[in-house]
C-alpha positions in Angstrom: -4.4 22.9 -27.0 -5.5 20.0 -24.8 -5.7 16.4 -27.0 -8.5 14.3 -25.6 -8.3 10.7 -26.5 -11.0 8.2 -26.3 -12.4 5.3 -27.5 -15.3 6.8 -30.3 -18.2 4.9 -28.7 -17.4 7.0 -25.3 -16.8 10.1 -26.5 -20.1 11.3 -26.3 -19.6 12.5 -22.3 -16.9 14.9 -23.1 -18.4 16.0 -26.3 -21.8 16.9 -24.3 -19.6 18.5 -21.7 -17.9 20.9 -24.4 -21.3 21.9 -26.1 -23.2 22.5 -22.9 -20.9 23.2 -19.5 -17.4 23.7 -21.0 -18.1 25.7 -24.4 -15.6 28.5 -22.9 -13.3 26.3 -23.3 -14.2 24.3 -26.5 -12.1 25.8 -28.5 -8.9 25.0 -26.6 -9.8 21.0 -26.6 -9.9 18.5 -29.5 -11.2 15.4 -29.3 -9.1 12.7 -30.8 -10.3 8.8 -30.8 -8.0 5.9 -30.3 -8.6 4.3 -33.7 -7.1 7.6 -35.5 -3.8 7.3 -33.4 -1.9 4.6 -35.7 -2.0 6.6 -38.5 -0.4 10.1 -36.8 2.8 10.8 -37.8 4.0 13.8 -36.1 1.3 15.9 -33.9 2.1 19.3 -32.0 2.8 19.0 -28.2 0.1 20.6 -25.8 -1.4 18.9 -23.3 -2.7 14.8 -24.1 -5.2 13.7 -21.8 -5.8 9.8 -22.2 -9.2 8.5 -21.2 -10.6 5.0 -20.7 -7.6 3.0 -20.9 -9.1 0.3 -19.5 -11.6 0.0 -22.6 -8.6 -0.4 -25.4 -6.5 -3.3 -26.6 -3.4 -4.6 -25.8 -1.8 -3.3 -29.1 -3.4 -0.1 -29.0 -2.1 0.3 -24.8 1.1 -0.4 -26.1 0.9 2.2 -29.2 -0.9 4.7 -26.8 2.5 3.7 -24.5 4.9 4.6 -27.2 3.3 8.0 -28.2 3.4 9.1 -24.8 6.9 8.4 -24.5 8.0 10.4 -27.3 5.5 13.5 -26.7 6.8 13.5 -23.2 10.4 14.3 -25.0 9.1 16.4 -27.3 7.7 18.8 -24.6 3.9 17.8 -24.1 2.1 17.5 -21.3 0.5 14.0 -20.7 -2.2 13.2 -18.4 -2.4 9.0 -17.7 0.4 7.7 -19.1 -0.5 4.1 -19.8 3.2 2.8 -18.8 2.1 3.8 -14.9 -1.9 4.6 -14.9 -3.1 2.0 -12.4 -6.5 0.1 -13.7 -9.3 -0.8 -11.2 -8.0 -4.2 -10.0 -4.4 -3.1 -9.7 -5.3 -0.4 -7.8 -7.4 -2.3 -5.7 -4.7 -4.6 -4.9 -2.0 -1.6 -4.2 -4.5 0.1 -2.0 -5.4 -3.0 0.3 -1.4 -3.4 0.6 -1.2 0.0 1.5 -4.0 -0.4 4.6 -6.3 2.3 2.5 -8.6 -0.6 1.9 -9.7 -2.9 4.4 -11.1 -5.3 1.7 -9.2 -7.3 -0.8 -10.0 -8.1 -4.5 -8.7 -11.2 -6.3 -8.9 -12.4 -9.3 -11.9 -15.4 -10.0 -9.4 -17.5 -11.7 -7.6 -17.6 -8.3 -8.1 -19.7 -5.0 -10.5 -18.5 -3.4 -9.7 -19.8 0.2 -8.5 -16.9 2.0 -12.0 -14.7 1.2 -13.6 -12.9 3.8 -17.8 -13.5 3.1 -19.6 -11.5 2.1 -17.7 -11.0 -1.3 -19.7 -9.7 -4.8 -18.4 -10.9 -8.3 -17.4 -7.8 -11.1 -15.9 -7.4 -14.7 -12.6 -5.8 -14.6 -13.6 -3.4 -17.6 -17.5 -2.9 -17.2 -18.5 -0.1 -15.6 -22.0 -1.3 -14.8 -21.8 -2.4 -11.1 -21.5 -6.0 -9.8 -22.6 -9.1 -11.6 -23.8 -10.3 -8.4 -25.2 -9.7 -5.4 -23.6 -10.5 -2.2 -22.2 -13.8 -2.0 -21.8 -15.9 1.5 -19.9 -19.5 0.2 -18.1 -20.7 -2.1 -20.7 -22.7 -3.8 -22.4 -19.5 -4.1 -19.3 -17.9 -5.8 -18.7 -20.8 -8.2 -22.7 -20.2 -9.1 -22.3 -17.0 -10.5 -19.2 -17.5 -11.9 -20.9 -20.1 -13.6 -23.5 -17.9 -14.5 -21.2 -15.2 -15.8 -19.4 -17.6 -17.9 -22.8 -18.7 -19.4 -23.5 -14.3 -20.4 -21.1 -14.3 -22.2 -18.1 -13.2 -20.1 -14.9 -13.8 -19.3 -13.1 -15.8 -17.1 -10.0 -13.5 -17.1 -12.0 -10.5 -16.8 -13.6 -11.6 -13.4 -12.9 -10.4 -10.1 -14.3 -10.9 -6.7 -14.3 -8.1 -3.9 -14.5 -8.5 -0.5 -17.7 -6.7 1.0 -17.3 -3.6 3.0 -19.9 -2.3 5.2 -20.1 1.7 5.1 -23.7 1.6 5.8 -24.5 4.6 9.0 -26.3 4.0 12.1 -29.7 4.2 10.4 -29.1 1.9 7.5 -28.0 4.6 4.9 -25.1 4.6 2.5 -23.3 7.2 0.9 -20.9 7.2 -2.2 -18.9 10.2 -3.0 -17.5 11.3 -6.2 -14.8 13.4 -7.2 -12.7 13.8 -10.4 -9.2 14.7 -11.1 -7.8 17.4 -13.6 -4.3 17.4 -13.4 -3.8 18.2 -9.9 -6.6 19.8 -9.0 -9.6 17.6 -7.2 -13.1 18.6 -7.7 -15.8 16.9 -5.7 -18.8 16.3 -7.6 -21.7 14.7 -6.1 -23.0 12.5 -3.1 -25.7 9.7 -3.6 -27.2 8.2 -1.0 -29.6 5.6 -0.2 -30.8 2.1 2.2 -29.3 0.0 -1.2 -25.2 -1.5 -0.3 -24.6 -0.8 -4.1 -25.6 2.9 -4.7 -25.9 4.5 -8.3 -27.0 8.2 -8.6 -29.4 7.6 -10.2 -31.4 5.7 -7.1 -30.6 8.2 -4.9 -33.0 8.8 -1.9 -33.3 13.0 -2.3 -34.4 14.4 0.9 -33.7 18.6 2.1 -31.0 17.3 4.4 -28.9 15.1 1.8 -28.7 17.7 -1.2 -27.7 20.1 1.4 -24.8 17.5 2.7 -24.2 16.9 -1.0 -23.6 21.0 -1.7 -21.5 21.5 1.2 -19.1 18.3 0.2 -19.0 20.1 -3.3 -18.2 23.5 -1.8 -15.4 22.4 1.1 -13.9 19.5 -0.8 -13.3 17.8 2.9 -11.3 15.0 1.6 -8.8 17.0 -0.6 -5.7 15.7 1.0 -6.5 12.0 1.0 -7.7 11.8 -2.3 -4.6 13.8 -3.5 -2.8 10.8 -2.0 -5.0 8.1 -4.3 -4.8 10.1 -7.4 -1.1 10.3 -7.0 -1.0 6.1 -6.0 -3.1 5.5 -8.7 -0.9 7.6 -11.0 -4.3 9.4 -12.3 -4.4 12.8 -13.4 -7.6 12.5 -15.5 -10.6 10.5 -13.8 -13.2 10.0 -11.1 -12.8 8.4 -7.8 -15.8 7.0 -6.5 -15.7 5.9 -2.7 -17.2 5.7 1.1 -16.6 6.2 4.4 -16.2 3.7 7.0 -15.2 5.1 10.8 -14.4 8.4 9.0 -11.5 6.5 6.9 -11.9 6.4 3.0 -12.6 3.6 1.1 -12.5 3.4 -2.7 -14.5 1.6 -5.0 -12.6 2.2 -8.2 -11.8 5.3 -10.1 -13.5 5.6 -13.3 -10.9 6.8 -16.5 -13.6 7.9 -18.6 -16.5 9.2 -15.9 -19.7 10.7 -17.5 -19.5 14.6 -16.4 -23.2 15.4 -16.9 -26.1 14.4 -18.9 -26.0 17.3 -21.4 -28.9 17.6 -23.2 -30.1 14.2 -21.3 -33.1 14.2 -19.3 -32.0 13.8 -15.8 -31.1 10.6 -14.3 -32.5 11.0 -11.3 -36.2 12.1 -9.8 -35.2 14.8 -7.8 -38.0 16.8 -6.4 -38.8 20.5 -7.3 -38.2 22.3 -4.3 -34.5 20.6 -4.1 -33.1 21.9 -8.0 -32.1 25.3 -6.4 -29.6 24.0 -3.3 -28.3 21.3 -6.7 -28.1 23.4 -9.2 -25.6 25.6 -6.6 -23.5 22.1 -6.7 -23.6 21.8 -9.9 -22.4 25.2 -11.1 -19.8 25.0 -8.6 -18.6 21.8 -9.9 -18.4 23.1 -13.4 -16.3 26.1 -12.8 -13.8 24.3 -10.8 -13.9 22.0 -13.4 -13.6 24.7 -16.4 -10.2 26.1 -14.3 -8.6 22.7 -13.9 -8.6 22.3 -17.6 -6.9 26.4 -17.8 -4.5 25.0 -15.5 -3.6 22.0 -17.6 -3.3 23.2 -20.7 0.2 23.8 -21.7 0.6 27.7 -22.9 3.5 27.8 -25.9 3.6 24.3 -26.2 1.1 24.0 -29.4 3.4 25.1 -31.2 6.0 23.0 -31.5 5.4 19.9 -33.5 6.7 16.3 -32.3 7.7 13.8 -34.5 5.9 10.8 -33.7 8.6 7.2 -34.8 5.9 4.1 -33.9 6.8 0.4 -35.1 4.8 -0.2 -38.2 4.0 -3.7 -37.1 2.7 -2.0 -33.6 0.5 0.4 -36.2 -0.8 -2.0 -37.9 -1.9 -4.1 -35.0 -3.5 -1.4 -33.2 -5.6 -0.4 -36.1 -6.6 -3.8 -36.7 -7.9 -4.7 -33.1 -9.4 -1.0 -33.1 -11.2 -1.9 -36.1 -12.0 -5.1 -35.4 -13.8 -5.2 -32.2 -14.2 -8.1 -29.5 -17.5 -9.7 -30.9 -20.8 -9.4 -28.0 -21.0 -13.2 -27.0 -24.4 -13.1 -25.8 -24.2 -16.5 -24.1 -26.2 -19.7 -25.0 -29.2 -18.4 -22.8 -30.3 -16.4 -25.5 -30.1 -19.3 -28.0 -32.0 -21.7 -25.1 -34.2 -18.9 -24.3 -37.5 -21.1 -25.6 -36.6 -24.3 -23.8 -36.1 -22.6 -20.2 -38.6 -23.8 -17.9 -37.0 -27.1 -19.0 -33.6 -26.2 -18.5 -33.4 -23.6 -15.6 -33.7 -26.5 -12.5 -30.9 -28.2 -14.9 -28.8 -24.9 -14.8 -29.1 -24.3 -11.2 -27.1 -27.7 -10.5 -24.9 -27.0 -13.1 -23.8 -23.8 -13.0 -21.7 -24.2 -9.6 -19.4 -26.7 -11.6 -19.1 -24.7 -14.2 -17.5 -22.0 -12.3 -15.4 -24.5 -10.2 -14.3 -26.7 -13.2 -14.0 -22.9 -15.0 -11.6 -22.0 -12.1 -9.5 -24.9 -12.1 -8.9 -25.1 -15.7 -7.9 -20.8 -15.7 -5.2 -22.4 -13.1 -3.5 -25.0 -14.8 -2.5 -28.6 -14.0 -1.8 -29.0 -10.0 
């Protein structure tokens, strides 16, 4: 049996995967949601796959740390242990120190002299692309900190990434995608488009793309490097997402809780008739490498033996608390000044550079 662990709000991805693509193997996968892990006091061992460990608390990483410990010793198979599963700023950090990525990300709440312009702004746990676009000073980086601050964000969850140019000779850019299932790496898709930040959604389909896109499905052409990531990154469940620059890859990040298709969804994309067959070839490919990986992973013999699980009850009771009590959605004070803006917006503009610098300063301490 393979234990699938997520946070409830994002378990719809894998759910739709198991009731459309992967119903072969539905019935060898159980879907298990953070909040239901304090109160488990002995499970059977298997295989424990641990998404989106970026999206939980502190107490609940630290629970989720503890359990994988003791299923480890109990026989289980774990997939992102939390105790060495890199996150997407920590990764990006150990891959610019490893000369994988020419770019460096820093955190806003530290100096931000040695940045090489352009840089964008992000949120270390949002998945929803940059806060920003690109950014040439540091007036212009203090602006949108500013701004940020203002949303509703926050100041320790703020990074800023150095700009990297992977555009080709006619202007185009290309981000590839690829998951990992234990050790197996499965390309999945190729957008592509004249925009520097590319979703797949606002891809530019043309014959000659979706026919590069199937045969980066097919060959896999990057196996051996991205085995190298995953492995740096400590990931055995996830989905790198990354360029090319001077045939060298780059990586964005690597999602620990990617969306595997859209199910039942309409599509997210408006990909032209005549292009669905050379796709859907990609797509079928995809899933049945996919639908192997998870065979692979899951642990034959082990479901039956049952592993005591010993947690701190104070650890217990935190976790369930912050897992029950979740972060409240600060919307900002734009939405309270919304009425008054044509008053306030020339205001805002002055301001909000010294809100991000005093905002900086303060995150630093005295000196």
């Amino acid at each position: 049996m393979i234990n699938f662990v997520v946070p409830e709000p994002q378990a719809f991805s894998i759910r739709e995967y198991l009731a459309v693509w992967g119903e072969s193997i539905s019935s060898r996968m159980q879907v298990t949601c953070y909040h239901d892990l304090p109160n488990l006091t002995s499970t059977t061992a298997g295989t424990w796959v641990f998404a989106a460990l970026d999206q939980i608390s502190p107490a609940m990483h630290a629970l989720t740390a503890s359990i994988c410990i003791q299923l480890g010793a109990g026989g289980a198979r774990v997939l992102n242990d939390p105790s060495s599963t890199l996150d997407r700023f920590p990764l990006l950090q150990a891959l610019h120190r490893r000369g994988l990525n020419d770019f460096q990300a820093i955190r806003a709440t530290e100096p931000i002299g040695g940045l090489r312009y352009p840089v964008f702004l992000r949120d270390e746990r949002s998945h929803g692309g940059p806060l920003s676009p690109l950014l040439h000073s540091p007036r212009e980086v203090n602006h949108e900190i500013g701004r940020a601050l203002v949303r509703g964000r926050r100041m320790r969850d703020l990074i800023l990434i150095e700009y990297c140019d992977t555009a080709d000779a006619d202007g185009c850019y290309r981000k590839y995608s690829a998951f990992a299932v234990g050790r197996a790496v499965i390309p999945r898709s190729v957008a592509y488009g004249h925009r520097w930040m590319l979703k797949h959604h606002g891809t530019e389909y043309s014959r000659e793309m979706v026919e590069e896109e199937r045969e980066y499905v097919i060959g896999n052409p990057h196996e051996r490097e991205l085995e190298e990531i995953f492995a740096l990154a400590r990931v055995e469940y996830g989905r790198i997402d990354y360029a090319l620059k001077d045939g060298a890859i780059r990586t964005w990040e690597i999602n620990l809780n990617p969306t595997i298709g859209r199910g039942t969804r309409s599509p997210s994309g408006r990909i032209p008739a005549e292009f669905e067959p050379i796709r859907q070839v990609s797509k079928e490919h995809f899933y049945r490498r996919f639908r192997e990986a998870w065979e692979t992973v899951d642990v034959e013999g082990a479901n039956v033996r049952t592993v005591a699980l010993n947690l701190d009850s104070r650890l217990r009771r935190h976790a369930s608390h912050e897992s029950a009590t979740p972060r409240p959605k600060f919307q900002g004070i734009r939405v309270v000044l919304r009425p008054f803006r044509p008053l306030l917006e020339p205001i805002a503009k002055r301001l909000l550079p010294e809100i991000g610098k005093l905002a900086q300063r303060g995150a630093r301490g005295p000196g």
